[in-house]
N, C-alpha and C positions, 0 to 999 in steps of 0.2 A: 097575437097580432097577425093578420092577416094581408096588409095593404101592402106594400111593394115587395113583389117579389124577390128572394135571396138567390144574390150573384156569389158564385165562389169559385175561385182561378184555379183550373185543374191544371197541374203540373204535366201532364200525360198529353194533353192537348194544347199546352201551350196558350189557354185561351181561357176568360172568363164565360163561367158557364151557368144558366138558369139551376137552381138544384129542385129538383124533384126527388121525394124520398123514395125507394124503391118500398117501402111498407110505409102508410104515415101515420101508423099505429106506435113503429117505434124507425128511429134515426139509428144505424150500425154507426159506430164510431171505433177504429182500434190507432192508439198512438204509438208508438217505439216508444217501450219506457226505458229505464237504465240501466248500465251495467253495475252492479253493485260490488264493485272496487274500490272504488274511493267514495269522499263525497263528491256532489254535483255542483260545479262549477254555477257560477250566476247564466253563465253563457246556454248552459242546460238545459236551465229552469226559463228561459226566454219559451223553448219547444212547447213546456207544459203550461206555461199562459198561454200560449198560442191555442192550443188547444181547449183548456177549459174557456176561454174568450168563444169559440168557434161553439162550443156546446152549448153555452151561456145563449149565444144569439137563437141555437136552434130551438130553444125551450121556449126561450121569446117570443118566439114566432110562432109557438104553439104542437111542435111537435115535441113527445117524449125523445131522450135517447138513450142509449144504450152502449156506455163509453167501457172500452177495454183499456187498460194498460196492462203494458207485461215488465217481469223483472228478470232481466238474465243474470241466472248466476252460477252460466257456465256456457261454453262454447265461442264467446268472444275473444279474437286473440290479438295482439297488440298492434296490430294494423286492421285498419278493413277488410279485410280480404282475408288470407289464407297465410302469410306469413307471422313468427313468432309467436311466445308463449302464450298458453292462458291466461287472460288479464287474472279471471280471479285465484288459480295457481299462483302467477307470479304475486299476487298480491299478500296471502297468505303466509308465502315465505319469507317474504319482505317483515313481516309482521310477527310470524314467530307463530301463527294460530292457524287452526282449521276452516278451510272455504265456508265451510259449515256458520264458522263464527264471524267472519269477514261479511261475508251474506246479509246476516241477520244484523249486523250492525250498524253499516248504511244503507242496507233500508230502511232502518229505523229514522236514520238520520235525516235521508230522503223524504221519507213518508213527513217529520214532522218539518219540512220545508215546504213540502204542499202545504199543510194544514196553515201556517205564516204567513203565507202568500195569498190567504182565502180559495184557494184552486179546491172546488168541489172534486173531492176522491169519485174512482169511476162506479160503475157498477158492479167492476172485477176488479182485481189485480191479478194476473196470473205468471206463475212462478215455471220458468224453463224446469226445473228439474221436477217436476208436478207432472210433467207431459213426455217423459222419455216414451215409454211403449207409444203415446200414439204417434210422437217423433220416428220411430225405428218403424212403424205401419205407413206412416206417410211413405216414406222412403223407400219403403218396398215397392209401393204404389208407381211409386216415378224411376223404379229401379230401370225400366225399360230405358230412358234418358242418359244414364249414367253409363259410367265407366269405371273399374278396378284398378287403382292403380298401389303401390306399396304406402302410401300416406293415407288411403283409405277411400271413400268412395266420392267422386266426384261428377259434376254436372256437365253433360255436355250441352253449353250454351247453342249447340249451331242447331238444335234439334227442336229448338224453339222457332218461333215469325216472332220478325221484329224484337229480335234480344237487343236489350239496353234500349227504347227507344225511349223510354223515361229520362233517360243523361242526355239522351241528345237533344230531346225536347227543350230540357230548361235548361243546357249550358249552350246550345246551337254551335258545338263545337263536335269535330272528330272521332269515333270511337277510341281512336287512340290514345285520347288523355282519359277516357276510364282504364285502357288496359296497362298504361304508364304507373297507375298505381297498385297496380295486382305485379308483386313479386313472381318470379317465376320459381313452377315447382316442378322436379320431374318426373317425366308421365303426363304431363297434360297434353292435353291435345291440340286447344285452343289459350289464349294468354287469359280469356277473359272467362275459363270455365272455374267451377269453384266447390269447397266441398261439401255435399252431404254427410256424411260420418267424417272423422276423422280416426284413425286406429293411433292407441300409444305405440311410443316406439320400444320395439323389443329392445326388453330389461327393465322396464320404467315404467313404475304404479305411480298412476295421477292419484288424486282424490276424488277425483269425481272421474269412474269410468262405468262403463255398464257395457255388459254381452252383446253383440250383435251378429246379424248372417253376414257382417263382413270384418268381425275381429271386435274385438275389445276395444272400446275407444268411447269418443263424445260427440253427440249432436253437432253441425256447422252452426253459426251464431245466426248465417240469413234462413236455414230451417226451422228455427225455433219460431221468427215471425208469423209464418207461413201457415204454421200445426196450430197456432193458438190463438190465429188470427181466426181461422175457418170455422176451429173449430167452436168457436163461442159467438160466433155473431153467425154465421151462415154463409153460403159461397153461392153470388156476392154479395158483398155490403155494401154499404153507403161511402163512407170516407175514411182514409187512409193516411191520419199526420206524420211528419214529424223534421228532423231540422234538416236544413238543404244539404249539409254533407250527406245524408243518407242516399241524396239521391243519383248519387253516380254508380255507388256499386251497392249499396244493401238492399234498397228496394226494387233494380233491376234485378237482385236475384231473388225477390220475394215474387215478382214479377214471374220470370220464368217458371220455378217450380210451382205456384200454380198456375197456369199452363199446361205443366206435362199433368198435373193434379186431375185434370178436369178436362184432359186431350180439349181443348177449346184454348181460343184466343183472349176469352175473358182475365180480366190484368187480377180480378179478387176485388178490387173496392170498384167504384162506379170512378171515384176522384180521388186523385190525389194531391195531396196539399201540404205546403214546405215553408216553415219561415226561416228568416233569412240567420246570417249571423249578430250575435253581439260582437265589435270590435272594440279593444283598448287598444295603448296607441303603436302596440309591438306588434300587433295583428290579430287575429281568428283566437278568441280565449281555447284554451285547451289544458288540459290536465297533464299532458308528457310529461313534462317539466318536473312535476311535483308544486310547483309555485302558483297558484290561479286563484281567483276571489272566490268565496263560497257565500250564500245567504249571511252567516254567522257574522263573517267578517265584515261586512255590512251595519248589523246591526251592533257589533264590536265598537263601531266607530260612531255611533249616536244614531243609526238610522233605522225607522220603521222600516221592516218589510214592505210594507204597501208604497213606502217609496218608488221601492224598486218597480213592484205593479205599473205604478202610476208613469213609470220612466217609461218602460216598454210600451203603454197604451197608447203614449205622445208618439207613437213612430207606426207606422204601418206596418204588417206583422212580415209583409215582401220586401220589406227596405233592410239596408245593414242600417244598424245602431250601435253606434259608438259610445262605449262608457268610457265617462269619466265620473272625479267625483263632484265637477262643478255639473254637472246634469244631473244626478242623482241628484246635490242640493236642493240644486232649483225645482225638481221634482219633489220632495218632502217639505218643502215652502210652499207648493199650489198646494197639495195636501193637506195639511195645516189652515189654511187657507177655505176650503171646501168643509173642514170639520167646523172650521170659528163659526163661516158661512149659515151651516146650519144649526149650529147654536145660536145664535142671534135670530133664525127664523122660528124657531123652537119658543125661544121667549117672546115673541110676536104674536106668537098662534091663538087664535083666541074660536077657531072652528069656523070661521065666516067663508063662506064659497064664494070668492069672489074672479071674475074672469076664469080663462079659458085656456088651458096648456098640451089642449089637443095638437096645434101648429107643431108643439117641439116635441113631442111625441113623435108624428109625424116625419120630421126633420131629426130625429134617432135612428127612426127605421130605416128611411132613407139609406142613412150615413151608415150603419152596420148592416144593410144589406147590400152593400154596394163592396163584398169582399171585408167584411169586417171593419170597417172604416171608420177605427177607434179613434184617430186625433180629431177627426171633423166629428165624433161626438162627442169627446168634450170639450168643444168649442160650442155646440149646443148646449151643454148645461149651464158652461160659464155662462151664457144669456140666458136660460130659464133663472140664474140663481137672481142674477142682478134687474130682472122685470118685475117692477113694482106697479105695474098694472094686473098683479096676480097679486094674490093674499098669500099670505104665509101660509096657509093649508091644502092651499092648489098646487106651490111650489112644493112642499113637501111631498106631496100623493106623488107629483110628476116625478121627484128626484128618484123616487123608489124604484122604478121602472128602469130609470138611466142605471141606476147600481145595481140591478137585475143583471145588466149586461156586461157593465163594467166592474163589478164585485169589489170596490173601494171599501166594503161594509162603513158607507156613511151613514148609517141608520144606528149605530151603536159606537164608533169609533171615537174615543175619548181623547182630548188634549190631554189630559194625564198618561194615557198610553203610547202618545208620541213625546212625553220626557223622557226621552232614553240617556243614559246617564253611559258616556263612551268608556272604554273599559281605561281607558289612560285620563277621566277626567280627575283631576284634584280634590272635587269635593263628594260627598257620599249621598244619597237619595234623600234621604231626610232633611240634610241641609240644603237642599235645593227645594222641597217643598214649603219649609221654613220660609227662606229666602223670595220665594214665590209669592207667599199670601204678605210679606212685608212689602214687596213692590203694588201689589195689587192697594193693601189701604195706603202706600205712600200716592199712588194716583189716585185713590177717593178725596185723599187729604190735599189733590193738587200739588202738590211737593214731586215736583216735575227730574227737580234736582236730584234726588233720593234714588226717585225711579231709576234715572239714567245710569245711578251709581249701581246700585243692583243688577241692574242689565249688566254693567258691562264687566263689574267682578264676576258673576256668571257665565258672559262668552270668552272672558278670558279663564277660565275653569273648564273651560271644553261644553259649556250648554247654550243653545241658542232659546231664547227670551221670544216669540214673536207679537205685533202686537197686532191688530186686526183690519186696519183698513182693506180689505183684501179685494183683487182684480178689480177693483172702484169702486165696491159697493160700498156705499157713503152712509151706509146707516151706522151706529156705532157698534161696532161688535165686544168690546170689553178687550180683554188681558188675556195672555195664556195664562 
C-alpha cells in the first residue's frame, strides 16, 4: 500500500512525524524485550502488541522490516536504575536453580506467549549474555565518558547534550523526577549518572560474572540495549519501542551512550516510540508483588488469547488501558462475534465479484497510518463485515488485508477454539461438545425450550454458549 502516508508520534520530539525509512529496502525496528525472571505479566505483553502492530502496519505499507528483540538475562537489577540485586540472581535463589535454568525457562514461557497472541517472532532474538566481549569493547569505546568508582564503572551523564531529553519530552516534567528515582550510590558524581560495568563485591561470586579492564563483574542492563541494538540493525536505525516506564531512565541512557558511541548527537534510532500502561484497578500492573495476571491466567479463566489482542487494539497504543475482566469479556464476545461473522460469509461464498471494497481499504490505511489507529479500524471492518452491497468474496478478500494488520488470525480461527473450558469449570470438554451438538439439533428441531435449557446448564458450568446475531448483521449466522 502506498496511498496515505504513515504518521508515527516520536517520543523524542514530542510530535507526530511523517516516517520515512532511512533504507526502504529494509525498516530497522529494535523493541526492549524481557527480563527473564519471571513470567511476563499481561501488562508486558501490551509492549510487544505494540510493536508487532507497528511492524504489521510497516509490511502493509510495503516496506520489509527487520525487527530485533533482545532477552536480558543478566544485568537488570531490581530497580531501574542502579540499586539492588540482580533480578535474575535474586530470582535463582529464590528458586533453588541456576540463572542458567531460570533463563531458559521463561523464555520459553515468554516466547510461547508470543506465539498465543499471533505476535510475528522478529527476525532475532538476541541474548545479553551472547554479547559480553562486544559489551566490554563498547565500553572501552565510551570509557573516555566514564568514571571509576568502587561499584564499578559508571556514566558520566553531563558529558553528553541534552541528557534525558527523551523524559522530558514525554513527561514535560523536571529532571528531577527522573533523578528522584535513581537511588544514590557512592562516588557518583551526578544523581542521574549510571553504570556501565558493575564489579562484584569483594568476597562474592555471582553466577554470571566475566573479567573485565575494570574488575570482575556484569554488564549495566541500559548497556546491553545499546551493544545489541547497534549492533544488528546498524547506527542509525529506524525505530526504537518499547513501554513508557522505559522512558524516564532506560532509554535516556541508551540515549547517551550512544552519543559518547558515535561522539555525535545522533539518539541511535531516528524515533522513538512508547505505549502507554495497562492499568487494573490498584494501578500500573507490575510483578514486585509476586501477584499480577499472566497470559495463562487468562486463558485459565475460559479466555482466548486473541481476546486479550482484540482488548488492546480497542485502545490506542498512547492511551492507558485499564483491565478488567468485564472488557476483556466483552472483548472475546466481538471476537466471537467476527469468527461467526465470517462463517456465515464463508457459507455465502459462491465466488461472484460483486461491488467494490476499495473505500474501506482506503479508510484502514487511513486509520493505521494515522499513528497506528487500531480502534477506528475496527470500526471499519465492523462496516466492511455488515455491507451487503459487497458479495461475500469481496468482503472476504477485504477482510484479509484488515488481519494483515490486525493479526485476529480471522482467516483460520475456529469457534471450537474459542471453547475454552476454564480450569474451575464443572464439566469436562467432551461433555460440552456433547452438550453443544444437542442444543444445535434442539434449535433445528425448533425446541427453543431445550436450547435455552443447554445454555444455561452450560453458563452455569462456567461455559458461555453464544449465538450469532452479531453487531446487526441480520443474516442468520447459526450456533456456536
Amino acid at each position: 500500500m502506498t496511498g496515505t502516508p504513515l504518521t508515527l508520534y516520536n517520543s523524542l520530539t514530542r510530535t507526530p512525524e511523517p516516517f520515512v525509512p532511512i533504507d526502504p529496502r529494509v525498516v530497522r525496528i529494535y523493541t526492549c524485550g524481557p527480563t527473564v525472571y519471571n513470567y511476563q505479566h499481561i501488562g508486558n505483553m501490551r509492549a510487544f502488541l505494540f510493536a508487532d502492530t507497528l511492524g504489521r502496519v510497516i509490511r502493509w505499507k510495503g516496506w520489509p522490516t527487520k525487527h530485533v528483540i533482545n532477552i536480558t538475562d543478566v544485568g537488570h537489577l531490581t530497580s531501574d536504575a542502579d540499586a539492588g540485586d540482580d533480578k535474575m540472581e535474586k530470582a535463582a535463589a529464590a528458586q533453588a536453580k541456576s540463572i542458567w535454568e531460570i533463563a531458559a525457562h521463561y523464555t520459553a514461557a515468554f516466547k510461547d506467549d508470543v506465539a498465543r497472541l499471533n505476535i510475528e517472532p522478529p527476525a532475532e532474538w538476541t541474548v545479553a549474555t551472547d554479547h559480553i566481549p562486544q559489551m566490554i569493547d563498547f565500553a572501552k569505546t565510551i570509557e573516555k565518558d566514564c568514571y571509576l568508582i568502587e561499584g564499578g564503572l559508571y556514566f558520566d551523564t553531563s558529558k553528553v547534550p541534552h541528557y534525558g531529553a527523551l523524559a522530558r519530552a514525554t513527561t514535560d516534567l523536571d529532571e528531577s523526577r527522573g533523578e528522584s528515582r535513581i537511588d544514590p550510590v557512592s562516588g557518583k558524581r551526578n544523581a542521574a549518572d549510571f553504570a556501565i560495568w558493575r564489579r562484584s563485591p569483594p568476597g562474592e561470586q555471582r553466577q554470571m560474572e566475566w573479567d573485565s579492564p575494570w574488575g570482575k563483574g556484569a554488564p549495566g542492563w541500559h548497556l546491553e540495549c545499546s551493544v545489541m541494538s547497534l549492533q544488528h540493525l546498524g547506527h542509525p536505525f529506524d525505530i526504537h519501542t518499547g513501554g513508557i516506564d522505559h522512558r524516564e531512565i532506560h532509554h535516556p541512557n541508551e540515549i547517551a551512550q550512544n552519543q559518547a558511541f558515535c561522539s555525535c548527537e545522533d539518539t541511535g534510532a531516528r524515533i522513538w516510540m512508547h505505549n502507554n500502561f495497562l492499568v487494573d484497578r490498584g494501578g500500573k500492573m507490575s510483578k514486585s508483588t509476586g501477584a499480577f495476571l499472566r497470559l495463562q491466567t487468562l486463558v485459565d479463566a475460559g479466555f482466548h488469547p486473541l481476546a486479550y489482542r482484540l482488548m488492546c487494539l480497542q485502545a490506542h497504543y498512547r492511551s492507558e488501558l485499564e483491565f478488567t475482566w468485564e472488557n476483556l469479556a466483552a472483548a472475546f464476545t466481538r471476537l466471537k462475534r467476527l469468527v461467526i461473522a465470517l462463517d456465515a460469509l464463508r457459507a455465502r461464498d459462491d465466488g461472484t465479484l460483486k461491488g467494490d471494497a476499495e473505500p474501506y481499504l482506503a479508510r484502514l490505511e487511513e486509520a493505521v497510518a494515522d499513528d497506528l489507529n487500531t480502534p477506528r479500524a475496527l470500526t471499519v471492518l465492523d462496516e466492511l463485515i455488515a455491507d451487503k452491497k459487497l458479495s461475500p468474496t469481496v468482503r472476504i478478500g477485504a477482510i484479509g488485508d484488515f488481519d494483515a494488520v490486525l493479526g485476529l488470525r480471522l482467516a483460520t480461527l475456529t469457534r471450537a477454539e474459542m471453547r475454552l473450558r476454564p480450569v474451575d469449570a464443572t464439566i469436562d470438554a467432551a461433555t460440552i461438545e456433547t452438550r453443544i451438538a444437542e442444543r444445535k439439533q434442539a434449535r433445528i428441531d425448533k425446541d427453543f425450550a431445550a436450547s435455552d435449557a443447554i445454555r444455561d446448564s452450560l453458563a452455569a458450568a462456567g461455559v458461555e454458549v453464544m449465538d450469532g446475531d452479531a453487531l446487526g448483521w441480520d443474516w442468520k449466522l447459526g450456533e456456536s
